[in-house]
KEKE-629929 format. One record per residue (C-alpha): residue in three letters; x, y, z. Coordinates in nm, 2 decimals, padded with zeros to 4 digits. Layout:
   resn        X        Y        Z
    ALA        X        Y        Z
...
END
This chain:
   resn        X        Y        Z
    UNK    12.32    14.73   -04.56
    UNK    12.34    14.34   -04.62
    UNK    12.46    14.11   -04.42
    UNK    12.70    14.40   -04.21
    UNK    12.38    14.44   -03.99
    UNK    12.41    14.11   -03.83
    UNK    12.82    14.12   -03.73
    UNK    12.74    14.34   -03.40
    UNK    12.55    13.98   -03.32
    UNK    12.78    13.80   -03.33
    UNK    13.11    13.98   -03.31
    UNK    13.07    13.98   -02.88
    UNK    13.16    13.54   -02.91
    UNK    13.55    13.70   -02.92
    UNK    13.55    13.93   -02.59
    UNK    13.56    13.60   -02.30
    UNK    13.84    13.44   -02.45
    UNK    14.03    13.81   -02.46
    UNK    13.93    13.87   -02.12
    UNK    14.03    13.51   -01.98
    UNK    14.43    13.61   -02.13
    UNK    14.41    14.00   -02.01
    UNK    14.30    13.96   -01.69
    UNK    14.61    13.75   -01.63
    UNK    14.84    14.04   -01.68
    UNK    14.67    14.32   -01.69
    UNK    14.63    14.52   -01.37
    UNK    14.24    14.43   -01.24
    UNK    14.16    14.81   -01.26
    UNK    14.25    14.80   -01.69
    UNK    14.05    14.47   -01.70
    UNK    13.77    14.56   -01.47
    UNK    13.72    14.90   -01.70
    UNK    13.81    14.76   -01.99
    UNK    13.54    14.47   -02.02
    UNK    13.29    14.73   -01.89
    UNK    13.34    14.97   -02.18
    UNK    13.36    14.70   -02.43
    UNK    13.01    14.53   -02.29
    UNK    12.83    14.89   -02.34
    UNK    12.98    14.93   -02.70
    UNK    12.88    14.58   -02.79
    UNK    12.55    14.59   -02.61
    UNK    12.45    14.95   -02.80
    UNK    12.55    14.85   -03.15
    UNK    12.37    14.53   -03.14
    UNK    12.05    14.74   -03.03
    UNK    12.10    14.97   -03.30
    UNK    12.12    14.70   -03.57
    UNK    11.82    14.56   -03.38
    UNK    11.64    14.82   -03.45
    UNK    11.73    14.87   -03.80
    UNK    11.57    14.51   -03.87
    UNK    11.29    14.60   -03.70
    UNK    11.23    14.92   -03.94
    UNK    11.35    14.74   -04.23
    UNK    11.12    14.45   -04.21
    UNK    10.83    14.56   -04.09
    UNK    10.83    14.87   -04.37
    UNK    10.55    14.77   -04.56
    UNK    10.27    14.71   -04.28
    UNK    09.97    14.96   -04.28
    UNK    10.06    15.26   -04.08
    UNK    10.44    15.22   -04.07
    UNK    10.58    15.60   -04.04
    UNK    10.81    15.53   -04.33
    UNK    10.79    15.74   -04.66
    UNK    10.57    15.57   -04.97
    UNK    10.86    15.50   -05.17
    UNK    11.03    15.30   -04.96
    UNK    10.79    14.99   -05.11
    UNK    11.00    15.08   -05.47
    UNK    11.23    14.81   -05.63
    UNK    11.50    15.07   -05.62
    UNK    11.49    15.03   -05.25
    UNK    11.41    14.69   -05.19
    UNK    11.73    14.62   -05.36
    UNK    11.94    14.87   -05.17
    UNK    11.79    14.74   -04.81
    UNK    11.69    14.38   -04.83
    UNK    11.37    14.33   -04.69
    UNK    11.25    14.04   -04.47
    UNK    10.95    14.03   -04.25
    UNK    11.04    13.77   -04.01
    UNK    11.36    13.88   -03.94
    UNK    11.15    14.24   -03.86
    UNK    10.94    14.11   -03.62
    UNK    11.21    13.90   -03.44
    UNK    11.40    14.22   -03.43
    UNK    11.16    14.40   -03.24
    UNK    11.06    14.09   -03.03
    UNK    11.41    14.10   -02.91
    UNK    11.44    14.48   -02.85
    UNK    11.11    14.45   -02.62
    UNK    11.22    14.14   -02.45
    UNK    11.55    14.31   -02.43
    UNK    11.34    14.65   -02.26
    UNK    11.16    14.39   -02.04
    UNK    11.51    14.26   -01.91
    UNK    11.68    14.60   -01.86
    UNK    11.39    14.68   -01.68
    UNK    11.40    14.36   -01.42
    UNK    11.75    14.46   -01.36
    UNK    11.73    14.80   -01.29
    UNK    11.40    14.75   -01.05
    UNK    11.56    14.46   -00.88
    UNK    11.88    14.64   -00.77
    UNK    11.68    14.94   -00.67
    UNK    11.52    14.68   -00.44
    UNK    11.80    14.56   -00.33
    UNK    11.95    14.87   -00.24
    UNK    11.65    15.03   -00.08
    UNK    11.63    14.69    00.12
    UNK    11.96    14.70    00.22
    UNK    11.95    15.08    00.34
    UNK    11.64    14.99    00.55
    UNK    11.80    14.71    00.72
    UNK    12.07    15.02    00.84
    UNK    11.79    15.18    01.00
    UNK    11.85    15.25    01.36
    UNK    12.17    15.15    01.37
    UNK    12.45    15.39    01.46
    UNK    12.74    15.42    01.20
    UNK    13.08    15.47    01.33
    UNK    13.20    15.67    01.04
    UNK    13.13    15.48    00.69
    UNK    13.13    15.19    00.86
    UNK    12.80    15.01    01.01
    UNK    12.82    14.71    01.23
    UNK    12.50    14.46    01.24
    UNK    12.46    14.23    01.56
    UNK    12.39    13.90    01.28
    UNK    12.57    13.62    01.39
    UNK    12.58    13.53    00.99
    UNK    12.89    13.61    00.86
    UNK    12.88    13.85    00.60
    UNK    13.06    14.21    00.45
    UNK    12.93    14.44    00.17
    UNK    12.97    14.79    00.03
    UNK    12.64    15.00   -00.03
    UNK    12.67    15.27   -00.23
    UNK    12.45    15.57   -00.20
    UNK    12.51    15.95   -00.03
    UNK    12.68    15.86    00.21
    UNK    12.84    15.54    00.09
    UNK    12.85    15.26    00.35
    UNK    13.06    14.97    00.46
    UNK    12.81    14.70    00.62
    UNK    12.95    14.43    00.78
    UNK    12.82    14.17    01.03
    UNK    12.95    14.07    01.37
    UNK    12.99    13.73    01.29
    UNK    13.22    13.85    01.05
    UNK    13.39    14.12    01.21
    UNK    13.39    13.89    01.52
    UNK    13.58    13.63    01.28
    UNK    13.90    13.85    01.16
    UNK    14.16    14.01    01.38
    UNK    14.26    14.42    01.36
    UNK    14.52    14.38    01.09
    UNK    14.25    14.16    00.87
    UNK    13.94    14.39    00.96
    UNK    14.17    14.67    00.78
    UNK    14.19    14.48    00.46
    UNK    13.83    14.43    00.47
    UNK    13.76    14.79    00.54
    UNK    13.99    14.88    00.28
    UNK    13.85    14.62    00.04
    UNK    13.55    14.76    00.07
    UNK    13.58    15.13    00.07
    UNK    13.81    15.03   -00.27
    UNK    13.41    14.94   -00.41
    UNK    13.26    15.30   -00.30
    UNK    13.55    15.47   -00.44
    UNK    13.59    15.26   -00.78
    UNK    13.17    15.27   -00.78
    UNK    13.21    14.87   -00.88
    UNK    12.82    14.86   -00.83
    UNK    12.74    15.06   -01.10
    UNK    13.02    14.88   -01.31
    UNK    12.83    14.60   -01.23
    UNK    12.54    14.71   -01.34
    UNK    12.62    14.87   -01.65
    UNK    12.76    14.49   -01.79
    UNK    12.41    14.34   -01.64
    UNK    12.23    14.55   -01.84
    UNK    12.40    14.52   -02.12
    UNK    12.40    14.12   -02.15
    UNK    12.02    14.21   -02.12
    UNK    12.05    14.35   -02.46
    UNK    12.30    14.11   -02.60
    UNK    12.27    13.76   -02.39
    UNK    12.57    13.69   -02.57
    UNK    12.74    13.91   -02.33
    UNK    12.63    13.74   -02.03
    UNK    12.99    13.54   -01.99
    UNK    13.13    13.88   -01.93
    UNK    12.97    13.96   -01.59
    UNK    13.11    13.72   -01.40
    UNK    13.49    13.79   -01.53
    UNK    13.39    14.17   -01.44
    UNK    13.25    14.11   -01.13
    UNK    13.61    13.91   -01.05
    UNK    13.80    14.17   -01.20
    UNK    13.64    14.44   -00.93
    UNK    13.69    14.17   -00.68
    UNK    14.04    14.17   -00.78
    UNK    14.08    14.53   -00.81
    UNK    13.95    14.59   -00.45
    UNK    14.21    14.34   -00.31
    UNK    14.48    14.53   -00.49
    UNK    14.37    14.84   -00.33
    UNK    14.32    14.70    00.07
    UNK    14.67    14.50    00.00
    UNK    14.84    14.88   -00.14
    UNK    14.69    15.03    00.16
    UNK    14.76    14.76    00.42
    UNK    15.09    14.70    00.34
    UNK    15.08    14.34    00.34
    UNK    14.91    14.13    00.08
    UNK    15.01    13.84    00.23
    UNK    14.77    13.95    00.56
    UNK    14.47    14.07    00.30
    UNK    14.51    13.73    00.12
    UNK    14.46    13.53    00.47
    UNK    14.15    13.81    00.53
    UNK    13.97    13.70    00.18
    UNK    14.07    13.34    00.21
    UNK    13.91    13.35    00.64
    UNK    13.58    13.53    00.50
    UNK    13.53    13.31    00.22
    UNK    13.57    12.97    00.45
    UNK    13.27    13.13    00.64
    UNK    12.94    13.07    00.60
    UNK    12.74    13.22    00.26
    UNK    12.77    13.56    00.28
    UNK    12.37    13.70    00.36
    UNK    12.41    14.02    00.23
    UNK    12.24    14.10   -00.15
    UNK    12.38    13.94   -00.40
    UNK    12.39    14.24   -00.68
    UNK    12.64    14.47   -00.45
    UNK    13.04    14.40   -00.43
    UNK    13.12    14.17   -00.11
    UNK    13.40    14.07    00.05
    UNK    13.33    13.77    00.00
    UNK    13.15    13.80   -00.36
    UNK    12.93    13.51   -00.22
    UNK    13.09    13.29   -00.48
    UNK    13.39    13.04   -00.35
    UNK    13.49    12.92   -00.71
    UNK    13.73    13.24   -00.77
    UNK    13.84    13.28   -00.41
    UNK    14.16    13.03   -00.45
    UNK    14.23    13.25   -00.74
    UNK    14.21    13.60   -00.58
    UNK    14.43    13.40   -00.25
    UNK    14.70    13.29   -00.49
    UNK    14.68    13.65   -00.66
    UNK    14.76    13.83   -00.36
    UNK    15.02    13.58   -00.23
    UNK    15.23    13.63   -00.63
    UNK    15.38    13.97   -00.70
    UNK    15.17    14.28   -00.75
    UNK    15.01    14.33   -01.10
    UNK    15.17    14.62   -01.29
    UNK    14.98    14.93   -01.28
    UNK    15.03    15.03   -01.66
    UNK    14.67    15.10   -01.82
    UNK    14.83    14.92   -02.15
    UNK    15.08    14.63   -02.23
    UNK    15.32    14.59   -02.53
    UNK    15.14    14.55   -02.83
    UNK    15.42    14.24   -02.92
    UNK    15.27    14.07   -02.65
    UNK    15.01    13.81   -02.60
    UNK    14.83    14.06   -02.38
    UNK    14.89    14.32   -02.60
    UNK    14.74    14.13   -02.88
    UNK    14.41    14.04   -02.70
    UNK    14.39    14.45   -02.59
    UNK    14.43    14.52   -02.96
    UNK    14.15    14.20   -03.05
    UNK    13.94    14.39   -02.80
    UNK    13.93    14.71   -03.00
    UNK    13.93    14.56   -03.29
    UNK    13.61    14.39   -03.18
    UNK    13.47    14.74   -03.08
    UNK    13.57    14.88   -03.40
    UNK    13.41    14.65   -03.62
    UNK    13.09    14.59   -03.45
    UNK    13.07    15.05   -03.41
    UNK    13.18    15.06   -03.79
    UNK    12.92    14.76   -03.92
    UNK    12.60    14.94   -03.69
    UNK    12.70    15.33   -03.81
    UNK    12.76    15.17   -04.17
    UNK    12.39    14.99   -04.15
    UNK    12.27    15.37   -03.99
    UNK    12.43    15.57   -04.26
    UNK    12.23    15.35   -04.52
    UNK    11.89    15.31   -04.43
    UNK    11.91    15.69   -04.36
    UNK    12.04    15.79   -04.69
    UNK    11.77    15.57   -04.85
    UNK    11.51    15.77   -04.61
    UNK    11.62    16.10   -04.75
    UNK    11.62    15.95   -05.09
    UNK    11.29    15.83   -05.05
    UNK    11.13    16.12   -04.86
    UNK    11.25    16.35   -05.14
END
């Protein structure tokens, strides 16, 4: 097993500066999925090599399920064995459990909030307006899916611009950017090394959305003036773990304006691979690949030694 274990650590340090170049050029959509699949691959192996140390180094501690001949030379030399490195290991995974947990509870909260503060009011289709003079617009997802926005923001955009938003969101439900969201939140939970990721993903949905409202406006010069109107409001005041229109963060707004005011992205799922883009797509897998091939390789190993052993 050796050192391999430890490359799923440390192998995630390459997947910010990929998706800084990709999601220049890539369509949001390919970027938005892309860094989602990678973050679960990453986040997985690196809990599997987790708990590999953990096995490994806590082998010889009274009561350990493992077989008696696991304690032999033989296989002390074949799986190093390190005692410290065992107990960090499952340290982590259980801090790791704790976080996963947070997450998950705290956006149940947030939803089951969010679908109480709907109660009573009328929707007119998908959409729900609330009489808060606070500017705000987000997508909840749940059976049905709804688009809540506030009358201070609705109040604030005229019909052309109230489409984009409505588009923008429904673009959310349909894409389910909430549980993309989620997925990469709980993921650099397992690997904090990760965490750079979310916010590149959660821009990449925002980015994907405004695609969508701009293909289904018409105009993207009119959906750029809608983002760029609701993000001089105030703070949005919906949650902050659902997609909003405003993504209650200004620093990528200017971005997302200019975006939609340039030519549309091309909707290819892959670039050339003799491309700068296509070099960071193929860095991307290769980052997958290695960090799948060093956690199955560690798996394969201490498994063969168990069979060894056991017989």
């Amino acid at each position: 097993m050796g050192y391999v274990v430890f490359l799923p650590f440390v192998v995630p340090l390459t997947a910010l500066p990929v998706a800084r170049l990709v999601e220049q050029r890539l369509h949001p959509r390919t970027v938005t999925l892309l860094l989602t699949a990678v973050s679960c691959v990453f986040a997985l192996c690196s809990t599997l090599c987790l708990g590999l140390l953990g096995v490994v180094g806590t082998a010889r501690l009274p009561g350990n399920p493992l077989p008696d001949g696991w304690a032999d030379p033989e296989v002390r030399a074949v799986v190093p064995y390190d005692e410290v490195t065992g107990f960090a290991a499952i340290a982590a995974i259980l801090a790791a459990g704790v976080a996963c947990a947070v997450t998950a509870v705290r956006y149940r909260r947030v939803r089951s909030a969010a679908r109480r503060a709907l109660a009573g009011v009328r929707p007119l289709g998908d959409l729900v307006l609330l009489p808060d003079a606070e500017p705000y617009a987000y997508a909840l997802p749940g059976r049905p899916g709804r688009i809540v926005v506030s009358h201070g923001m609705y109040a604030g955009l005229d019909a052309g611009e109230r489409r984009a938003l409505l588009a923008h969101e429904r673009a959310h439900l349909a894409g389910r950017h909430h549980g993309l969201l989620l997925l990469a939140r709980l993921a650099a939970c397992a690997n904090p090394l990760l965490r750079p990721l979310v916010p590149a993903l959660a821009y990449g949905a925002e980015r994907w959305a405004d695609e969508e409202a701009a293909r289904v406006v018409g105009d993207r010069r009119l959906t750029a003036v809608a983002v760029g109107k609701a993000a001089l409001s105030l703070r949005p005041a919906g949650p902050g773990l659902l997609p909003a229109f405003a993504a209650g963060t200004a620093g990528p707004v200017p971005r997302r304006v200019a975006a939609l005011l340039g030519p549309a992205p091309a909707t290819g799922w892959l670039p050339s691979a003799w491309t700068p883009v296509g070099w960071a797509v193929l860095m991307a897998g290769g980052g997958v690949v290695v960090s799948t091939a060093a956690s199955l390789s560690a798996t394969v190993t201490m498994v063969g030694v168990l069979s060894a052993t056991a017989l």
